[in-house]
C-alpha positions, 0 to 999 in steps of 0.5 A: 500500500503506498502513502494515501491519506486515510481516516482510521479508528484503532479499538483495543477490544469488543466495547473497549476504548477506541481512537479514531486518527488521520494519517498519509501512511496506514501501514507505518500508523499501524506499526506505530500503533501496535508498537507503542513507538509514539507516546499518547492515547492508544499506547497508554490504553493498550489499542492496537486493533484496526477495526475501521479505515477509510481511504482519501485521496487528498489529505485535506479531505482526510482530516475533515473526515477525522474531524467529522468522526471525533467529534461524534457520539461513541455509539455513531463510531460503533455504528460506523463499524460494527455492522461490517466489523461486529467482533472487532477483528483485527484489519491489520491482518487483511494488510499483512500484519501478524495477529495480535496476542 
């Protein structure tokens, strides 16, 4: 996958806390994510599951995106994806990441 603007949201587990990020790179972000390199929300809380992206082709209209998703109730972000991705299944993996432990 080459650098493309995405919106993506990280949950850690089913109903467990959620991140919703913008990025130009989905498999670096991931990475980062799932390492824990970058200080903040999801390495605190341990989220490191892809549950939903949605991929941009301006980095402008990705950011509207993020921002139109932040500032939603929790249960409109659940709705987003939870009638594709219900269980919460790790993405990543259709990316080409190892499962998660």
């Amino acid at each position: 996958m080459e650098k493309q603007p995405a919106v993506y949201i990280m949950g850690k587990f089913r109903n467990g806390a959620i991140y919703t990020g913008v990025t130009s790179n989905l498999l670096q972000r991931v990475y980062q994510h799932r390492e824990g390199v970058i200080d903040g929300f999801t390495k605190r809380h341990g989220v490191k599951r892809l549950v939903w992206f949605e991929m941009h082709e301006t980095m402008e209209s990705a950011i509207l995106r993020e921002k139109q998703i932040k500032n939603w109730k929790r249960k409109w972000k659940l709705a987003l994806f939870e009638d594709d991705n219900h269980t919460w299944r790790d993405l990543a993996e259709d990316l080409g990441f190892d499962p998660l432990d």
